[in-house]
TITIVO-478607 format. One record per residue: residue in one letter; x, y negated, z negated of N, C-alpha, C in turn. Coordinates in steps of 0.2 Angstrom, whole numbers, plus 5000, padded with zeros to 4 digits. Atoms other than C-alpha are relative to their C-alpha. Layout:
BEGIN
aXYZXYZXYZ ...
# end
This chain:
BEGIN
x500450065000500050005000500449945000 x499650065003500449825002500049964995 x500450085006500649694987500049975003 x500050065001500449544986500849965000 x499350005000502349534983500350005006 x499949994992502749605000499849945004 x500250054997501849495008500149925001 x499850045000502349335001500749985002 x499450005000504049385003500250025007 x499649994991504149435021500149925003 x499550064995505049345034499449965005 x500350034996504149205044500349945003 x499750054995504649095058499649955004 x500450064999503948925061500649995007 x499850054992504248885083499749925002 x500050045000503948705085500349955003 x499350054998504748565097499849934996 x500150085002503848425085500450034992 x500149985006504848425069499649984995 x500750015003503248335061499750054999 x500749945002502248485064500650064995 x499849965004503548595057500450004994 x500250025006503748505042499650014996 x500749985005502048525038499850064997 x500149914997502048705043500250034991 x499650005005503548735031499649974993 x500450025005502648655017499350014998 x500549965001501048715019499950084995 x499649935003501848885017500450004994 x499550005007502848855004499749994994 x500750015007501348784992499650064999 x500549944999500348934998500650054996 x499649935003501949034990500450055003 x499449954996502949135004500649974998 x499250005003504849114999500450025005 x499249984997505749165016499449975007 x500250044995505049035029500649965005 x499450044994506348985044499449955005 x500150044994506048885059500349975005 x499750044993506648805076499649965003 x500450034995506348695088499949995008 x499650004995507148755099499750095007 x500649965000505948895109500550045005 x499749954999507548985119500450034993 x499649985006508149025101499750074997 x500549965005506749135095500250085003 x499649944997507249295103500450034996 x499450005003508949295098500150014993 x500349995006508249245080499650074998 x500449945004507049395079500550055000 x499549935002508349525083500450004997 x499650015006509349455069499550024995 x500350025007507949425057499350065001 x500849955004506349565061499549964997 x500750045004505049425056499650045000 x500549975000503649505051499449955001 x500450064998502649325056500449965004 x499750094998503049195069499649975004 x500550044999502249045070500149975007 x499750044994502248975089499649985003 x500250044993501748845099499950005005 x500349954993500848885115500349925005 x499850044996501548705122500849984998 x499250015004503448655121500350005007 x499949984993504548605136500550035000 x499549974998505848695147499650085000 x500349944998504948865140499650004994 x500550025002503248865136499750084994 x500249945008502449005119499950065007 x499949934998502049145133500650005002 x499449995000503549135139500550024996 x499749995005504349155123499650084998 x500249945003503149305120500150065005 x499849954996503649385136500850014998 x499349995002505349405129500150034993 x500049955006504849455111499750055005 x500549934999503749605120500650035001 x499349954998505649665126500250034993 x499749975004506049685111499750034995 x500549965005504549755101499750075006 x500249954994504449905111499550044999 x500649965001503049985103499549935002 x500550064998501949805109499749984997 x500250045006501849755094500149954999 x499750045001501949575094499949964992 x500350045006501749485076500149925001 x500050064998501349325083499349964999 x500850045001499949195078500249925004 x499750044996500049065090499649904998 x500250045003499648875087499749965007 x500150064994498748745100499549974998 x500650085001497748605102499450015009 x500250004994496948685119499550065000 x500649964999495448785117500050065004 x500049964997495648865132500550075002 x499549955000497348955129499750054995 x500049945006496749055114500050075004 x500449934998495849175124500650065003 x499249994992497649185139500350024994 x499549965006498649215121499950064997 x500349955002497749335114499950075005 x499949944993497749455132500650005001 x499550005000499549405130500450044995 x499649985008499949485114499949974993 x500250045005499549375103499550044993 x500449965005498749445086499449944997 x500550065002497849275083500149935000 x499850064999497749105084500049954995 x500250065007497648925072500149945006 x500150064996497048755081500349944997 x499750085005497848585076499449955003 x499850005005497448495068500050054996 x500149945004497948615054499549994996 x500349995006496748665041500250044997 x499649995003497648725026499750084997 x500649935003496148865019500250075007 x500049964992496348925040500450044999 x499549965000497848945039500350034997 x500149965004498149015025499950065000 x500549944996496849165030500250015004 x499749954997497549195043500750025002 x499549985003499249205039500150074996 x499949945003499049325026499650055004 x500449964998497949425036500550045005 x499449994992499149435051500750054995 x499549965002500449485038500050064995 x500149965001499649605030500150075002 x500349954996499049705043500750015004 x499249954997501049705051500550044996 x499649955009501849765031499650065004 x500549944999500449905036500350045005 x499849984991500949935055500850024998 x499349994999502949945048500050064996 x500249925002502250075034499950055003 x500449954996501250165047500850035002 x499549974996502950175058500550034995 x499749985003504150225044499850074998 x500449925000502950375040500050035003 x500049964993502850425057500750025000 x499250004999504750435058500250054992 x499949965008504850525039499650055004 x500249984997503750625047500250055006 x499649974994504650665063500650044998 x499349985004506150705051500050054998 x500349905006505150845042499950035003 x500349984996504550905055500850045004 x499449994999506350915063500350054995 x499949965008506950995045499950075003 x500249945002505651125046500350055006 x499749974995506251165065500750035000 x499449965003507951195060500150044994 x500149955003507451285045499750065001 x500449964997506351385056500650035004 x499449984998508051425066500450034993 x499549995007509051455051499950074999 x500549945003507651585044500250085010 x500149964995507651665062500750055002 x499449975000509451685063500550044993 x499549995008510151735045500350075003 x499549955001511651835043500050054995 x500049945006511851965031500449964995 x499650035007512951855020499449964998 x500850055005511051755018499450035000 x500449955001510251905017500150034991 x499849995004511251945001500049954994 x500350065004510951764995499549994998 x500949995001509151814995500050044995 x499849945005509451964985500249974993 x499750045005510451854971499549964998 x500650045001509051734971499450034998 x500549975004507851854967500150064994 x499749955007508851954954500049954995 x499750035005509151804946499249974998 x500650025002507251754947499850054996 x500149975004506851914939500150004995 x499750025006507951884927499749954994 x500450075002506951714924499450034995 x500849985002505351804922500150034996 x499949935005505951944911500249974993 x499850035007506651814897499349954999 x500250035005505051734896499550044998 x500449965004504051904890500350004994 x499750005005504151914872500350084999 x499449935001505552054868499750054996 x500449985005504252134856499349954998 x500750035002502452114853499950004993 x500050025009502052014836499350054997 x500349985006501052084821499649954999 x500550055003499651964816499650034996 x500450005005498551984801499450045002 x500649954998496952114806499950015009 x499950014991497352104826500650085001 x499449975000498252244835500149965011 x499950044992498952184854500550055003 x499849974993499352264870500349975005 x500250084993500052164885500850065005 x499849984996500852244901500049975005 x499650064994502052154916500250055004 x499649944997502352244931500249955007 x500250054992503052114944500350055006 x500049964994503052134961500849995003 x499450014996504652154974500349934999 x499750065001504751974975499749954996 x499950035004504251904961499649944997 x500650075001502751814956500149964994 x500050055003502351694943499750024992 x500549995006501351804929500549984993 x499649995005501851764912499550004992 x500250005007501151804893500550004995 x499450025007501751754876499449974993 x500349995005501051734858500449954993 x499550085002501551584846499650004992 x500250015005501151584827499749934997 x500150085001500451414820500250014993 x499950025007500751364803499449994996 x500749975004498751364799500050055000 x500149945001498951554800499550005006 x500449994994497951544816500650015006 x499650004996498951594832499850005007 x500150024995498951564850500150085007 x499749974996498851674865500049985008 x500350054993499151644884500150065004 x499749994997499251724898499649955006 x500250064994499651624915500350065007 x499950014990499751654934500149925003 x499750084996500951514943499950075008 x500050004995500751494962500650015003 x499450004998502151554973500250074999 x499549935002503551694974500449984999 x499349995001505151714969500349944996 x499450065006506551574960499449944998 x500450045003505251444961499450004995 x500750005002503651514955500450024992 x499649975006505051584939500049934996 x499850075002505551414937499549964998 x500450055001504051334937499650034992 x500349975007503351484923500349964994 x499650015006504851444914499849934997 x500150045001504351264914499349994996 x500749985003502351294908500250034993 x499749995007503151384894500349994995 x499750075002504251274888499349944997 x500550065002502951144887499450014995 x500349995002501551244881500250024990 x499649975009502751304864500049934996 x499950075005503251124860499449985000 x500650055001501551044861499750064996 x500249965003500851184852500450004991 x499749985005502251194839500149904997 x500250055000501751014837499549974997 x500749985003500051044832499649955003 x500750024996499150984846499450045004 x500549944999497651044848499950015009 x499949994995497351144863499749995007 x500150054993496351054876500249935001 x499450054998497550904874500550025002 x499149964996499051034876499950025008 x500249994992498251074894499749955004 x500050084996497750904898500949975000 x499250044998499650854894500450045005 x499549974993500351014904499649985007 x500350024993499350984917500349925003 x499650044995500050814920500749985002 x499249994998501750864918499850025007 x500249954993501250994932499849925008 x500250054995500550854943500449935002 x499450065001502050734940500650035004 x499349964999503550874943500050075003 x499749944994503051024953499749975006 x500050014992502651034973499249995000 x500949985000500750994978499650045001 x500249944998500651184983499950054995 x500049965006501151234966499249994995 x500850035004499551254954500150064993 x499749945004499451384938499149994997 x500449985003497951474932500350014993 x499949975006497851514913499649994997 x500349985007496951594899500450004997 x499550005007497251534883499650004994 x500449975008496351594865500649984995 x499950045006496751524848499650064993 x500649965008496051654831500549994996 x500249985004495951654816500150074995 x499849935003496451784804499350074999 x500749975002494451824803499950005006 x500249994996494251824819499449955005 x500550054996493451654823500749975005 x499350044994494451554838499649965004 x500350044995494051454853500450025007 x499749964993494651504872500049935006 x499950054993495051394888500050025007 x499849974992494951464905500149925004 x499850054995496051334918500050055007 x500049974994495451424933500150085002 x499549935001495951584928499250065004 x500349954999494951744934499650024994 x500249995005493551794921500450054995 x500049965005493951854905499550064997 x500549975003493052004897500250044991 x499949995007492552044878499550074998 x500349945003491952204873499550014992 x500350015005490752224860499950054994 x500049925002491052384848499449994999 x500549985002489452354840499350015003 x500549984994488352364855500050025005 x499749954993489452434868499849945006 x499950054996489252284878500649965004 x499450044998490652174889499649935003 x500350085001490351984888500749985005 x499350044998491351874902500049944996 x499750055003492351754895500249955005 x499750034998492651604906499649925000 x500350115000492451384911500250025006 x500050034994492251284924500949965002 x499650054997493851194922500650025002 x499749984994495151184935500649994999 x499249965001496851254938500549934998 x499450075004498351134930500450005006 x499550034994499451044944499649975004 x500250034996497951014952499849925002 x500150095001497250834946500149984992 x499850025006497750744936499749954993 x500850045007496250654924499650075001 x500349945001495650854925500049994992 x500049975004495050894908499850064996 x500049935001495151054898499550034993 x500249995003493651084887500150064997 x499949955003493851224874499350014999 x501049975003492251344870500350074994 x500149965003492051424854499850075001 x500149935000492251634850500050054996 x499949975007492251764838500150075004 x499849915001493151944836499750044995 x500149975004492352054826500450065000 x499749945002492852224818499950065007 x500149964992493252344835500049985007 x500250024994492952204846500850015005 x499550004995494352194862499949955004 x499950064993494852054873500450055005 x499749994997495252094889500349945006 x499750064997496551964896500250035007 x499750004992497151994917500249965004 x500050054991497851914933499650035005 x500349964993497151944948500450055004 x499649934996498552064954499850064997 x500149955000497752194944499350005005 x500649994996496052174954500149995007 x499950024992496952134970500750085001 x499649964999498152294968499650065004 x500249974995498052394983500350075003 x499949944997498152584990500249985004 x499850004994498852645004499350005006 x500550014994497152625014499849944999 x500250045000497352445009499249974996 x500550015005495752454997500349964994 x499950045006495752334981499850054995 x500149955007495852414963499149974997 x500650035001494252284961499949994990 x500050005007493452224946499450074996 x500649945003492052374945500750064997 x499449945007493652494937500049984995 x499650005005494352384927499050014996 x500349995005492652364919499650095000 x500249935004492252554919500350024997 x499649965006493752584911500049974993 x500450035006493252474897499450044996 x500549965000491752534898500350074993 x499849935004492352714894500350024995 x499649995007493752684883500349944994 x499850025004493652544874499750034992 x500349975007492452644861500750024996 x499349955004494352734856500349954999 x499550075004495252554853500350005006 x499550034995496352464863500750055003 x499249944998497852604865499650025007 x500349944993496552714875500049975005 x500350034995496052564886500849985004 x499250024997498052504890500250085003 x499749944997498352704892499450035010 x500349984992496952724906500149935004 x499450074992497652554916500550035002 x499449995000499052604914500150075006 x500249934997498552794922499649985006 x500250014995497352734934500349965007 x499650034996498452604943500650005003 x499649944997499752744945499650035005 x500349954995498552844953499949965008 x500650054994497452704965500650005005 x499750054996499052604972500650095000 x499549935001500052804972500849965001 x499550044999501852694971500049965006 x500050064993501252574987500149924996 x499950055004502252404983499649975003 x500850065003501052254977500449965003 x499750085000501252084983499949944994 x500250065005500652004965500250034993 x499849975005501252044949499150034998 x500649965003500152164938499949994992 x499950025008499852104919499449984998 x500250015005498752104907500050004993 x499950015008498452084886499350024998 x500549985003497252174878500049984991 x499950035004496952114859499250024997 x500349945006496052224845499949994995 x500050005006495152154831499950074995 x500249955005495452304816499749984994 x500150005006494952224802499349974999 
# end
């Protein structure tokens, strides 16, 4: 956008053979506040001067002897090669405006001057060319990315085996990434017992869970899916977890802790990156509160009437917007009950007839064996999605957290 700034500040060149009138010029302009106003009187000068100076305004005289204002604009046209002239032209001759304006010309001002006139159309003229100088800069960043991608697209087409092995390192090392943010042992919580399985894929998604005590004796848990493969989507996990420990370990409550990541995320990753996450909160009794950022439903099993409740919100994945808010919704565990937390890679894990594992499994497996506690239910995933996908590699990690009130 342009300011105000901008505008006052660009360059502007007063053509004139009376220096009366461009005295007045200059001093108009200068009351109204522009700071870089030149001038001549001199009308084979202007030329020369623009391709020194790039005016973004020049004010010209449509009469003047030896070489009259079109003459002078068939000379800028050489040099504005897109035909772009930024010229507002001045006469006392009614009948020229029209011949200027089919000339190139972006507009006119009649003398006598009026100060309000021209004012308005000065700023309007200069506006509208800061804008046209934007447009062109964009086009040309644009032309450059575009270029980029084409030699990147070359690059990819041709790789060596030496950048083939580079790919390899970068994905070791992304593993590596993703591996140190699982906790190294699942904690112990006061009447809870927890489950939680990570199986990533070849190259390296984004899943990640983790479990954080608070100092009210109430504790936190998450699981996230980031956008992406490989070093970055690692890097970007690592970054979400980072943030979501310290605002946590801070004691901000939790749908300000997903309003503030969320605007990290929309501050400092790429606009393609985004991150789903369920996040729950209990209580040693089993009261809490839950947030779905876009995530795939949650589901809650009921021991004591054999029922499965989904769990989820409307609000929207974190990186996306950034005045996005993350309302929390109260929940309760009772004695028996089971959360069952997922990514989409397990509903999206696929056989070799390319069929989906789907969500009708996961809840018959529920179904069946959550009456036995949570062990059964982690043991039949676990067994079933050996069987389904019989070793055919996944394109999406596979993880979820199952969480078992005992008490």
């Amino acid at each position: 956008m342009v300011s105000s700034a901008d505008i006052l500040n660009a360059g502007i060149l007063i053509v004139d053979d009376q220096e009366a009138n461009v005295r007045l010029l200059q001093g108009m302009l200068r009351i109204a506040g522009y700071t870089c106003v030149e001038s001549t009187t001199d009308p084979y000068r202007v030329c020369e001067l623009h391709r020194k100076r790039r005016f973004a305004l020049i004010l010209l005289d449509l009469q003047m002897p030896g070489m009259d204002g079109f003459q002078v604009m068939d000379g800028l046209r050489e040099i504005e090669q897109d035909g772009y002239l930024p010229v507002l032209v001045i006469t006392a001759q009614p009948g020229h405006k029209l011949r200027a304006l089919e000339a190139g010309a972006k507009d006119f001002v009649g003398k006598p001057f009026d100060m309000a006139e021209l004012r308005a159309r000065v700023r309007n003229i200069l506006e509208v060319r800061l804008l046209h100088l934007e447009t062109q800069n964009y086009s040309k960043m644009l032309e450059e990315t575009i270029r980029e991608l084409e030699r990147s697209r070359e690059v990819v087409r041709l790789k060596t085996l030496a950048e083939q092995e580079m790919r390899e390192r970068e994905l070791a090392l992304a593993q590596e990434t993703q591996e140190s943010l699982l906790p190294r042992c699942l904690p112990k919580f006061e009447n809870f017992s927890i489950y939680a399985y990570n199986s990533p894929t070849r190259y390296v998604g984004g899943d990640f869970y983790d479990f954080l005590q608070l100092s009210s004796g109430e504790w936190i848990g998450v699981l996230a899916d980031v956008s992406g493969k490989g070093i970055s989507a690692a890097l970007l996990s690592s970054m979400v977890l980072g943030a979501l420990s310290m605002e946590f370990r801070s004691g901000t409550e939790p749908h300000e802790v997903l309003s503030r990541v969320n605007r990290l995320l929309c501050e400092r990753s790429l606009p393609s990156q985004f991150v789903t996450l369920f996040l729950f909160l209990l209580g040693p009794h089993g009261t809490g509160q839950f947030i779905s950022a876009g995530h795939n439903p949650t589901y809650l099993f009921r021991s004591g009437t054999g029922k499965i409740e989904r769990l989820f919100s409307d609000a929207n994945f974190l990186g996306m917007f950034d005045s996005a808010v993350y309302p929390s919704r109260a929940f309760r565990l009772d004695k028996g009950d089971i959360l069952v937390v997922y990514s989409d890679g397990l509903t999206d894990a696929q056989n070799p007839r390319e069929e989906m594992f789907g969500k009708e499994r996961v809840l018959e497996i529920i179904r069946q064996e959550a009456p036995s506690g949570s062990q059964a239910v982690e043991r039949k995933f676990l067994k079933a999605i050996e069987e389904f996908t019989q070793g055919m590699p996944q394109t999406d990690d596979i993880t979820f957290v199952l969480v078992e009130k005992c008490q």
